[in-house]
C-alpha positions as protocol buffer text, in pm:
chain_id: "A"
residue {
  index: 1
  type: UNK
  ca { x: 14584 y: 12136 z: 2927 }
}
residue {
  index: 2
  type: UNK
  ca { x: 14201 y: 12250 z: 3002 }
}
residue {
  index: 3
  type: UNK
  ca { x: 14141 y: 11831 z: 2979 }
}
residue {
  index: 4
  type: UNK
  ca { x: 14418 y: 11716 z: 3262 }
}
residue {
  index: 5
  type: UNK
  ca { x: 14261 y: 11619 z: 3576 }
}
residue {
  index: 6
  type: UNK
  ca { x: 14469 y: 11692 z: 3812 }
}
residue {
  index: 7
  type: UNK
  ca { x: 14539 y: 11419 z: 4131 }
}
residue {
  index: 8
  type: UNK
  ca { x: 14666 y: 11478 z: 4508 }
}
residue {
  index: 9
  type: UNK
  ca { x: 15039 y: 11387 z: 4357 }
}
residue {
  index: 10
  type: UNK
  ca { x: 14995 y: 11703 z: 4108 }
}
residue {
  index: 11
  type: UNK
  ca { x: 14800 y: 11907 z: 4370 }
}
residue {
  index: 12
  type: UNK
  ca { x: 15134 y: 11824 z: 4666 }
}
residue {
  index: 13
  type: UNK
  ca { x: 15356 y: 11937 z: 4361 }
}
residue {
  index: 14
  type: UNK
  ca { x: 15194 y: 12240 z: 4326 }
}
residue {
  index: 15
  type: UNK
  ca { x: 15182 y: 12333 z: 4712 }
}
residue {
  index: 16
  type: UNK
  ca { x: 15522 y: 12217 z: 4775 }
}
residue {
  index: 17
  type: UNK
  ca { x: 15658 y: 12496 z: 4493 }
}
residue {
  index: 18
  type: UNK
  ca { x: 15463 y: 12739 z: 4664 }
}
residue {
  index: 19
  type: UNK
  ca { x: 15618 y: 12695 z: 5004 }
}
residue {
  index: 20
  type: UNK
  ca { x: 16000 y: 12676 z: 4900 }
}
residue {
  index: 21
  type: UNK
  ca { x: 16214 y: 12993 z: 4848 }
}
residue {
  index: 22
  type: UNK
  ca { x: 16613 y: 12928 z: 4679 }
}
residue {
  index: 23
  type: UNK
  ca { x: 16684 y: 12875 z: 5046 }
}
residue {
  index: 24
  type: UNK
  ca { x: 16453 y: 12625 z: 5171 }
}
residue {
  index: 25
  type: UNK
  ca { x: 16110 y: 12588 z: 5277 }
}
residue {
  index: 26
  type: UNK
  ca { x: 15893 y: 12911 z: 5408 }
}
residue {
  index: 27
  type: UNK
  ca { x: 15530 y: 13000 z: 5510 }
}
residue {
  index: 28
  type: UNK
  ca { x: 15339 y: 13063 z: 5206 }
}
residue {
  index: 29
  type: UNK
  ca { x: 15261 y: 13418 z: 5253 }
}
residue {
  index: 30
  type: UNK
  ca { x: 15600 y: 13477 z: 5217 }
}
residue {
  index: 31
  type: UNK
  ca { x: 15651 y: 13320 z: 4915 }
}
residue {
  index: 32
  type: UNK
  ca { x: 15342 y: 13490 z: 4790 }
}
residue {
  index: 33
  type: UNK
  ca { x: 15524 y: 13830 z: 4863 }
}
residue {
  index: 34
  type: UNK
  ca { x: 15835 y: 13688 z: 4708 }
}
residue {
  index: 35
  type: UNK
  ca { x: 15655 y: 13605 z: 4392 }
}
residue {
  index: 36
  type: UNK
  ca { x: 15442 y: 13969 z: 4382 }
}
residue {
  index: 37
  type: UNK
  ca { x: 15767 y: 14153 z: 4406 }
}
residue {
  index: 38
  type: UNK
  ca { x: 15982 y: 14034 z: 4124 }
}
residue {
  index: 39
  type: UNK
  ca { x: 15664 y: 13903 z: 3878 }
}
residue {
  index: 40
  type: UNK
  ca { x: 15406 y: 14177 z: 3978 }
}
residue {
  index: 41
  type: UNK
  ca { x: 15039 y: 14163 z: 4061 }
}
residue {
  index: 42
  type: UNK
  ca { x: 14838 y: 14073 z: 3865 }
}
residue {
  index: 43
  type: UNK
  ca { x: 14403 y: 14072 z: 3853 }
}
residue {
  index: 44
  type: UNK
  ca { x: 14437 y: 13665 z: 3919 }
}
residue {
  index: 45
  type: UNK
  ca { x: 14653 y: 13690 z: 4196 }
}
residue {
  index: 46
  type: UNK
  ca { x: 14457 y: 13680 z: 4446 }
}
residue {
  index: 47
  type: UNK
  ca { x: 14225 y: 13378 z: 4325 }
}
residue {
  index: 48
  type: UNK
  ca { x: 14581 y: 13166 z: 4285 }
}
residue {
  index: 49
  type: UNK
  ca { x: 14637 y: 13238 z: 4646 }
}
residue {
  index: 50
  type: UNK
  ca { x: 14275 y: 13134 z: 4719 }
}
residue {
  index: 51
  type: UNK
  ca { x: 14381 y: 12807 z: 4539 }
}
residue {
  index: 52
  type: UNK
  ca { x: 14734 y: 12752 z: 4697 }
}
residue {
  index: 53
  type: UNK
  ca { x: 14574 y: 12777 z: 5066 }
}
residue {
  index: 54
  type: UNK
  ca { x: 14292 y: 12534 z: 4958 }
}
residue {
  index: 55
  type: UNK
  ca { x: 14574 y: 12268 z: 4870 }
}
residue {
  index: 56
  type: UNK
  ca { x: 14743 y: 12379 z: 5229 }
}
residue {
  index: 57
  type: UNK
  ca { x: 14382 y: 12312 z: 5388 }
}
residue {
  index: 58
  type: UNK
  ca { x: 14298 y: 12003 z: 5177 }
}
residue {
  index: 59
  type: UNK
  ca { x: 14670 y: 11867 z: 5258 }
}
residue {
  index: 60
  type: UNK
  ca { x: 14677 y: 11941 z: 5686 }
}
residue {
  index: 61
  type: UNK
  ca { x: 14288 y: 11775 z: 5690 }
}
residue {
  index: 62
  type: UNK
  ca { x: 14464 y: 11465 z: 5566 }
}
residue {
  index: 63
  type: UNK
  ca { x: 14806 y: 11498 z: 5754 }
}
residue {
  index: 64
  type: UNK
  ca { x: 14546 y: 11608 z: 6099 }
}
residue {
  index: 65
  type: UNK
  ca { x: 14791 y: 11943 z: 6177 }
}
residue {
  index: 66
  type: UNK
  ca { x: 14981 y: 12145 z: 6022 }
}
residue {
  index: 67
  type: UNK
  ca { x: 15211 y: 12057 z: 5724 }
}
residue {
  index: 68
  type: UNK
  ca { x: 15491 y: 12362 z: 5863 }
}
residue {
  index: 69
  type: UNK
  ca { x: 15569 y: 12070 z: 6152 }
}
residue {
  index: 70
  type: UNK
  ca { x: 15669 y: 11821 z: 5856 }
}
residue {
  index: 71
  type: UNK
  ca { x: 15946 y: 12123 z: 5705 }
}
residue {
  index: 72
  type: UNK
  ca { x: 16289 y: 12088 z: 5765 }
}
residue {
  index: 73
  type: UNK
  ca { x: 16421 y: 12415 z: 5790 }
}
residue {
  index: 74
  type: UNK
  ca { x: 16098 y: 12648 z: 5765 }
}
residue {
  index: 75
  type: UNK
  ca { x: 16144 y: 12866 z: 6065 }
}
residue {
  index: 76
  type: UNK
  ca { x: 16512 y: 12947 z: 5974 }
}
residue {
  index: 77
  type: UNK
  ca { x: 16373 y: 13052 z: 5592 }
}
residue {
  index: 78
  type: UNK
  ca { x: 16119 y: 13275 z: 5691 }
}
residue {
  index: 79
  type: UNK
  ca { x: 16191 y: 13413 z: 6025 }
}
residue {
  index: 80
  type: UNK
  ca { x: 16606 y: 13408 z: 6014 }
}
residue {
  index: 81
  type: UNK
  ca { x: 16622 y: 13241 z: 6334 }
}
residue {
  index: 82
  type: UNK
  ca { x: 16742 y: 12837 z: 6400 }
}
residue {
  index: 83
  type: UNK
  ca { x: 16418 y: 12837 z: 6656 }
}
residue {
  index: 84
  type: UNK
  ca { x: 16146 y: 12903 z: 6846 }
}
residue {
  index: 85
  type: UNK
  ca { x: 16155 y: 12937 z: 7193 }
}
């Protein structure tokens, strides 16, 4: 594994597990406190969530905004609501 180089196809794997729940897509901090409360924390955790929002930064430079806009679904998933007003 420590001789994989990883490419933008792993990396948008990676950050697109990190933003979907069983129900559908979510912010990332909420799957972060999805993942803490049935795994744990652990010393690292904080580092991996370092990493996950450089792949959301490294991801909305290319798409110019944010990558929420391109979600079907994500306001529903984390806010329980069909909207914004």
């Amino acid at each position: 594994m420590e001789n994989i180089i990883y490419d933008d196809y792993d990396r948008l794997l990676q950050l697109c597990d990190a933003l979907a729940l069983p129900e559908g897509f979510c912010l990332l901090e909420k799957r972060f406190v999805d993942v803490a409360l049935r795994h744990g924390v652990h010393e690292t955790l904080p580092d991996r969530w370092r990493a996950t929002m450089q792949l959301q930064a490294h991801f909305e430079a290319l798409l110019g905004g944010s990558l929420y806009t391109y979600l079907p679904g994500v306001v529903r998933t984390t806010f329980g609501v069909e909207g914004l007003p």
